[in-house]
PAKE-793568 format. One line per field, with one value per residue: residue in three letters; x, y negated, z negated of N, C-alpha, C in turn; residue number from 1. Coordinates in Angstrom, 2 decimals. Atoms other than C-alpha are relative to their C-alpha. Layout:
BEGIN
gudren c(ALA, ...);
nX c(X, ...);
nY c(Y, ...);
nZ c(Z, ...);
caX c(X, ...);
caY c(Y, ...);
caZ c(Z, ...);
cX c(X, ...);
cY c(Y, ...);
cZ c(Z, ...);
martor c(NUM, ...);
***
This chain:
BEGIN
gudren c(UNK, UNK, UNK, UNK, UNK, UNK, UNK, UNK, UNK, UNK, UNK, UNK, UNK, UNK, UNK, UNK, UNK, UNK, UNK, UNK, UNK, UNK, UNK, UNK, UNK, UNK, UNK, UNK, UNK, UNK, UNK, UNK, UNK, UNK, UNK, UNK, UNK, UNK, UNK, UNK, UNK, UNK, UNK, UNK, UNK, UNK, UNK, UNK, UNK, UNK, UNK, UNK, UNK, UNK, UNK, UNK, UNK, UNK, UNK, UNK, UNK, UNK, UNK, UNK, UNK, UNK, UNK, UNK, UNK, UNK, UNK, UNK, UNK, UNK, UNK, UNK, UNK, UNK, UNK, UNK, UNK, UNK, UNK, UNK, UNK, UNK, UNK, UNK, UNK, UNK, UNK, UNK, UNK, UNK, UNK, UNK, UNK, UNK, UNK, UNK, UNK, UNK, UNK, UNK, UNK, UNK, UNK, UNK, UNK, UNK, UNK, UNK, UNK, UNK, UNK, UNK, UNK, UNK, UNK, UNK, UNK, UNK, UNK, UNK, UNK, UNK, UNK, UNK, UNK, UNK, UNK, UNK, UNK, UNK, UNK, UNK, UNK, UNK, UNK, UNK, UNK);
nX c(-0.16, 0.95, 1.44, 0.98, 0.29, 0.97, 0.92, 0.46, 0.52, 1.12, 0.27, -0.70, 1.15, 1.48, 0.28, 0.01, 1.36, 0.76, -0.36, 0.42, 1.17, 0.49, -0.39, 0.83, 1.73, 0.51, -0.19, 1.94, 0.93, 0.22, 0.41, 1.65, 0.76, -0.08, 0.71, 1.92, 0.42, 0.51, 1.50, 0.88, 1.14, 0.60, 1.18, 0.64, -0.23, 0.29, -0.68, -1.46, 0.87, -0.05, -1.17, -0.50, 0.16, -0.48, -0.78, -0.70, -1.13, -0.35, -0.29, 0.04, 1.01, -0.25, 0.83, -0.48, 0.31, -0.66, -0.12, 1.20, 1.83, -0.15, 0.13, 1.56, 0.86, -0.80, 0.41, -0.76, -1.29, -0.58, -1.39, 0.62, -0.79, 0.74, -0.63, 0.04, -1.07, -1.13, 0.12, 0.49, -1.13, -1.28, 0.42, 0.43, -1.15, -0.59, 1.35, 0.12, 1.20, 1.33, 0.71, 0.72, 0.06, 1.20, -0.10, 0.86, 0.02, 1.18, 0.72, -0.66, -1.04, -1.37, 0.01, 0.33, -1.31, -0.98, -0.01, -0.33, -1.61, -0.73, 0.08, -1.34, -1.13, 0.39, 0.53, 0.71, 1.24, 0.25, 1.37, 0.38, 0.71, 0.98, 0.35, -0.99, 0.13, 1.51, 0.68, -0.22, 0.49, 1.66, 0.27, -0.63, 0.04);
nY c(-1.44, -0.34, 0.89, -1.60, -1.52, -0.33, -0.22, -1.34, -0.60, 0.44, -0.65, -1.46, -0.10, 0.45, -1.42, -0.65, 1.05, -0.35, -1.50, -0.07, 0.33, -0.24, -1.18, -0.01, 0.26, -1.68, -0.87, -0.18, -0.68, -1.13, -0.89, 0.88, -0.05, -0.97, -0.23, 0.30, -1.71, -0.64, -0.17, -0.12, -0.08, -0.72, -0.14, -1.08, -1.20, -0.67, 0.19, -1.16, -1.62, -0.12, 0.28, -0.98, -1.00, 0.41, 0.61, -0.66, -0.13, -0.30, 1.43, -0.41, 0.28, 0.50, 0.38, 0.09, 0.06, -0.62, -1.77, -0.58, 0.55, -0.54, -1.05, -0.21, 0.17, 1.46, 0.35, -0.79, 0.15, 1.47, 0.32, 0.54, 0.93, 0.64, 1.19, 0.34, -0.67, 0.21, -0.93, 0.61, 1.31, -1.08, -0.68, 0.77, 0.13, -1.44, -0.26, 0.72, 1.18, -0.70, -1.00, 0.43, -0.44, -0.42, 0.04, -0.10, -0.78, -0.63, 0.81, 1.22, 0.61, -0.12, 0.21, 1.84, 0.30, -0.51, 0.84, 1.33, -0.17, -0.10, 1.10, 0.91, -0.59, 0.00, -1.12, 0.71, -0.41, 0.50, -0.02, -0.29, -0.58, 0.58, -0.75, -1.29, -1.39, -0.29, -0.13, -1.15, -1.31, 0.55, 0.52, -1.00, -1.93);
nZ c(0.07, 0.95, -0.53, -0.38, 1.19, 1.07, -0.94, -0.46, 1.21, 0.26, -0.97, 0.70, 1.30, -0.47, -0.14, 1.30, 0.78, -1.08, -0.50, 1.70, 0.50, -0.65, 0.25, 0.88, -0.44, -0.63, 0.95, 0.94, -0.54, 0.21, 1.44, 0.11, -1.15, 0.43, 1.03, -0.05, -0.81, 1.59, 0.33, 1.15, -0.11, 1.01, -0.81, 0.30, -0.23, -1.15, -1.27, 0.55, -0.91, -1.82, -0.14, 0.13, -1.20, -1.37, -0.20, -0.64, 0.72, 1.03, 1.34, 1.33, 1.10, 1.23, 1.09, 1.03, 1.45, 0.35, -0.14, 0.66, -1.19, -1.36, 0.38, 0.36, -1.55, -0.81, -1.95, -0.90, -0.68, 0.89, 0.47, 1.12, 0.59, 0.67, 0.07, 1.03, 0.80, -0.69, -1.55, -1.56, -1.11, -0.94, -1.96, -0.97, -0.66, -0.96, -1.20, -1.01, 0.06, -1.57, 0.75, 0.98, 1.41, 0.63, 1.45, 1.24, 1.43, 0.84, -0.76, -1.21, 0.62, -0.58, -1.16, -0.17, 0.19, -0.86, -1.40, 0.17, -0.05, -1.09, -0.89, 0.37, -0.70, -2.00, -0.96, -1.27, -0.18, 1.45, 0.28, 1.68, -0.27, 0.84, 1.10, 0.47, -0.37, 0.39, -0.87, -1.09, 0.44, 0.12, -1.27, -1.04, 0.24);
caX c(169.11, 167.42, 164.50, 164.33, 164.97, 162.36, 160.04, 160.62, 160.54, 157.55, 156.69, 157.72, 155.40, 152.30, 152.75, 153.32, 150.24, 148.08, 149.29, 148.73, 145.62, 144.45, 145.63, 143.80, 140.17, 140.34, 141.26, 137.91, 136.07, 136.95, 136.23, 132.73, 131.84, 132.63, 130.81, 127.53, 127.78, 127.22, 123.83, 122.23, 119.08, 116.65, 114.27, 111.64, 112.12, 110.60, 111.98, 115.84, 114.38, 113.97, 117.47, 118.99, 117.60, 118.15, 121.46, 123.90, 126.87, 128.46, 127.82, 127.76, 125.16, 126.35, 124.71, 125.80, 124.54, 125.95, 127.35, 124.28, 121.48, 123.36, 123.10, 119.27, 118.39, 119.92, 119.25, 120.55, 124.19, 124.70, 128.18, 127.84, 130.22, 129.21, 129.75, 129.33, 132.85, 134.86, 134.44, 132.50, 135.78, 137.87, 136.06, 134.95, 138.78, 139.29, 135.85, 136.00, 134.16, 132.31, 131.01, 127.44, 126.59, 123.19, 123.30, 121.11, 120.72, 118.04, 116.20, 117.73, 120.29, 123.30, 122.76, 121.78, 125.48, 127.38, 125.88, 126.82, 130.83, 130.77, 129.38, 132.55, 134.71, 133.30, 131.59, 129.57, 126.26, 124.63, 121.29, 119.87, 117.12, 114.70, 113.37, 116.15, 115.84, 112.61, 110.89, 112.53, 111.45, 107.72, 107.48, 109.23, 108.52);
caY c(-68.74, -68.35, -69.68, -66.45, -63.87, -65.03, -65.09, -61.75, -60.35, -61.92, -60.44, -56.81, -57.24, -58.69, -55.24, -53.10, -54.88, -53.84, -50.03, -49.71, -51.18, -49.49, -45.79, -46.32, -47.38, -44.10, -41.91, -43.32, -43.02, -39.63, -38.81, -40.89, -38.67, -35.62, -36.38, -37.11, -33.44, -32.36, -31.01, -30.58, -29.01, -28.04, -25.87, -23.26, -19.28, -18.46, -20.91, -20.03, -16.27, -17.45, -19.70, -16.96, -14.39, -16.78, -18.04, -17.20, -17.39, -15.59, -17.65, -17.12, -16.52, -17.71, -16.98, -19.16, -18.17, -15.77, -12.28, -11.51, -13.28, -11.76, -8.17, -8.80, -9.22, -11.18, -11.86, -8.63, -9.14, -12.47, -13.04, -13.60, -16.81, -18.33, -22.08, -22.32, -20.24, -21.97, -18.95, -20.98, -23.91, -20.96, -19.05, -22.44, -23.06, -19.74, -20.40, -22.19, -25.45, -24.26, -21.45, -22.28, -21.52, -20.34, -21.61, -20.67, -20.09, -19.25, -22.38, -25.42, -26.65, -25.21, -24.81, -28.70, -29.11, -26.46, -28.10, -31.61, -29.71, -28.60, -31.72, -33.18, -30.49, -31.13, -28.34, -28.35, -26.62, -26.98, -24.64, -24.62, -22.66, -24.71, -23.58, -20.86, -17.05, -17.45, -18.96, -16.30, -13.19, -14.78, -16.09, -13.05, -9.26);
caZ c(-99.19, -102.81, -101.18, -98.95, -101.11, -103.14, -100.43, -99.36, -102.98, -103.30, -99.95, -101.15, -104.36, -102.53, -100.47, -103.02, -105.12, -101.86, -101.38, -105.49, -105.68, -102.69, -103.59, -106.97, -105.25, -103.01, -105.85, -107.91, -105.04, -104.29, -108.28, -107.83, -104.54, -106.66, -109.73, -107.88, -106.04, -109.64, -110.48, -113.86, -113.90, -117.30, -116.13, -117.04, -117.63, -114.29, -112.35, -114.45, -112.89, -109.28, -109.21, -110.17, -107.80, -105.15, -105.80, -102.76, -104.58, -107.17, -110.76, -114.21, -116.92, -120.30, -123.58, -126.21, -129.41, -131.73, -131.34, -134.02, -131.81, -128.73, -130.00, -131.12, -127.36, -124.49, -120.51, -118.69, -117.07, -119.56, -120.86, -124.64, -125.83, -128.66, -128.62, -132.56, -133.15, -130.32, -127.78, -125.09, -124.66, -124.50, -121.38, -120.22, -119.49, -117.35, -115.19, -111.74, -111.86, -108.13, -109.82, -111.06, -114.43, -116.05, -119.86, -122.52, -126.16, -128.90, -127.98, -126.37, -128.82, -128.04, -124.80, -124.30, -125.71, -123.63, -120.65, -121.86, -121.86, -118.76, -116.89, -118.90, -117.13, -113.40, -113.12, -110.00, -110.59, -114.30, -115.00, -118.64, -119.51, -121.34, -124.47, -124.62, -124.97, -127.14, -124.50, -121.70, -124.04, -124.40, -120.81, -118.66, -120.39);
cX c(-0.84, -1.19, -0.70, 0.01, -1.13, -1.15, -0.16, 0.30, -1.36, -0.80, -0.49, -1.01, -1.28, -0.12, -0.25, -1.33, -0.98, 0.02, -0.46, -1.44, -1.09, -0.57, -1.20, -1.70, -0.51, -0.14, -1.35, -1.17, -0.15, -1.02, -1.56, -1.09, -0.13, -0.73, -1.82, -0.15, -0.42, -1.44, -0.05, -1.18, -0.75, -0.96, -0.62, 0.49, -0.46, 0.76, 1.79, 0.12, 0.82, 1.43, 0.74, 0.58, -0.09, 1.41, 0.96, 1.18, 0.21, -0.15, -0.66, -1.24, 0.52, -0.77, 1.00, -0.25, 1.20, 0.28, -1.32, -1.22, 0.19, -0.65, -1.37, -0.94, 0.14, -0.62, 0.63, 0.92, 0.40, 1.59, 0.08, 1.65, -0.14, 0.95, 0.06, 1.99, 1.09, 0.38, -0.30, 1.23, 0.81, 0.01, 0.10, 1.27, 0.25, -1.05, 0.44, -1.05, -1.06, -0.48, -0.98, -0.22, -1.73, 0.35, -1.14, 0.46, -1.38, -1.11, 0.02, 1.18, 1.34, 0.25, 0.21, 1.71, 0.94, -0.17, 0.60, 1.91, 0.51, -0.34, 1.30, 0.95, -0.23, -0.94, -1.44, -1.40, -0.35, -1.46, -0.54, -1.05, -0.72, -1.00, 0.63, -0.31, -1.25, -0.76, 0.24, -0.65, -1.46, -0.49, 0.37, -0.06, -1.39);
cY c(0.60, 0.01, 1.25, 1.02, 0.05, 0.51, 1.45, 1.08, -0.19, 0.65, 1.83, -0.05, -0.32, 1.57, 1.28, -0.13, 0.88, 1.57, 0.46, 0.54, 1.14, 1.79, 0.41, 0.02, 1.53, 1.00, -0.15, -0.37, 1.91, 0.90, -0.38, 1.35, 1.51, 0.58, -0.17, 1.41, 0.95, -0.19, 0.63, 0.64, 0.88, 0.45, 1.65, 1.62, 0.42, -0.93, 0.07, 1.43, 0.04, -0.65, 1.02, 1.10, -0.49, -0.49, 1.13, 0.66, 0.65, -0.95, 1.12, -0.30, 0.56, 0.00, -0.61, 0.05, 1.44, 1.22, 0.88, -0.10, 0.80, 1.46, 0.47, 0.26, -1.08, 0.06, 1.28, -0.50, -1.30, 0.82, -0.71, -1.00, -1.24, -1.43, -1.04, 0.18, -0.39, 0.84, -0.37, -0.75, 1.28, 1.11, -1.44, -0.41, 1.11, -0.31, -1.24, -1.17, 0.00, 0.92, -0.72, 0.89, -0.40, -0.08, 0.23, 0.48, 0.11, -1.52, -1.45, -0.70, -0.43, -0.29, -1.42, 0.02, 0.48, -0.69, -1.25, 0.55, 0.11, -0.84, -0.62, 0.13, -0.28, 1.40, -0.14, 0.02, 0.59, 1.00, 0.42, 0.85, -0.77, 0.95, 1.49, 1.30, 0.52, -0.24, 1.18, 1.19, -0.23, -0.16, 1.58, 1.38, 0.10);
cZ c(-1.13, 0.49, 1.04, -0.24, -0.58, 0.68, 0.17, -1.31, -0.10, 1.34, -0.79, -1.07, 0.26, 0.60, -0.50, -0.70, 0.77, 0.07, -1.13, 0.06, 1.20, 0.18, -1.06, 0.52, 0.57, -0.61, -0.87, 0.95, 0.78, -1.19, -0.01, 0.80, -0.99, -1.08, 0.38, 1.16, -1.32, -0.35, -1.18, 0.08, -1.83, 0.64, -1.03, 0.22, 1.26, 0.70, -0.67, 1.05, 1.08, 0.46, -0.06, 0.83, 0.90, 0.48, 1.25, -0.35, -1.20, -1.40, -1.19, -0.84, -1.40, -1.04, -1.03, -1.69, -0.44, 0.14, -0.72, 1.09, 1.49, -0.57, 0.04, 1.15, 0.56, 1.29, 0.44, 0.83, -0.19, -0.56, -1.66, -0.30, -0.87, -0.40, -1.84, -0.69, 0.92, 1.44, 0.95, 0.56, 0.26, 1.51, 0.75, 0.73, 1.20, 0.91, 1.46, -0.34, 1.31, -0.17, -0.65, -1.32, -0.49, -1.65, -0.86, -1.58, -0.44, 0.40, -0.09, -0.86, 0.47, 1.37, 0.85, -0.22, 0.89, 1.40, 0.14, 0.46, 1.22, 0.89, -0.66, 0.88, 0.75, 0.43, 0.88, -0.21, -1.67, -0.34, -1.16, -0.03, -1.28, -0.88, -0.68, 0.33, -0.57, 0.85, 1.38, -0.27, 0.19, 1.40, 1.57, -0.15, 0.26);
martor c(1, 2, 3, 4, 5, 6, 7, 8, 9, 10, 11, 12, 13, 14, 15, 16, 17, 18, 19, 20, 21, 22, 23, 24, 25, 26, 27, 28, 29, 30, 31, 32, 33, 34, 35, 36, 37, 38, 39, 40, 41, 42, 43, 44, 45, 46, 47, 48, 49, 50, 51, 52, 53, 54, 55, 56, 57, 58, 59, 60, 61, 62, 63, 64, 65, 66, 67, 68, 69, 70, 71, 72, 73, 74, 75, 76, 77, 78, 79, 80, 81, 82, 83, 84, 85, 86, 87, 88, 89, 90, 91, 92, 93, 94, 95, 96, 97, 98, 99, 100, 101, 102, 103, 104, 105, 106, 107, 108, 109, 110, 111, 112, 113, 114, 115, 116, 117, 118, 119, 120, 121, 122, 123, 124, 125, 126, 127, 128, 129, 130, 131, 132, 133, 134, 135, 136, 137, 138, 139, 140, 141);
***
């Protein structure tokens, strides 16, 4: 009688074991399929520009430098949140992660970093603006 209890404990825990292990695999391949739909891109003031003015979707353009540097002259219909004073994690919580996002600052620092935060968060669609707002002012008026 011991002899088939154990069995079918041992049964019961081999199944179990299986349903576990199996739950877990799908779950980090879901997170796998999710993190490689995630795009990054550094790219030049004109082509920043043309993404922009082509995107279909609604998305965000993020300056992160300071309320001073914002003030001095920014991107038209940017969102100033400066990731020196803590302001960027605190929007970056409220934003959709399927919402792309247009990052720049004064030239590539910050920016480089805020992007690094929100590939942390998941967010889907990543576009920096290489060499910042010095190269945008120089390259685009």
């Amino acid at each position: 009688m011991k002899t088939i209890v154990s069995k079918l404990l041992l049964l019961k825990t081999v199944t179990f074991s299986m349903f576990f292990l199996t739950a877990c695999n799908l779950e980090s391949q879901e997170q796998s399929a999710d993190q490689e739909q995630s795009v990054y891109q550094k790219v030049s003031p004109s082509a920043f520009k043309a993404q922009m003015n082509e995107e279909k979707s609604e998305y965000l353009l993020v300056d992160v430098r300071t309320a001073g540097e914002y003030e001095a002259g920014a991107i038209s219909n940017s969102e100033n949140h400066d990731l020196l004073n803590g302001d960027f994690e605190k929007a970056m919580a409220n934003w959709d992660p399927k919402t792309p996002i247009y990052v720049y600052c004064a030239k590539g620092g910050r920016s480089s970093q805020a992007a690094e935060m929100l590939q942390q968060q998941g967010f889907k669609k990543i576009i920096e603006l290489k060499g910042g707002y010095s190269s945008w002012s120089m390259r685009t008026n």
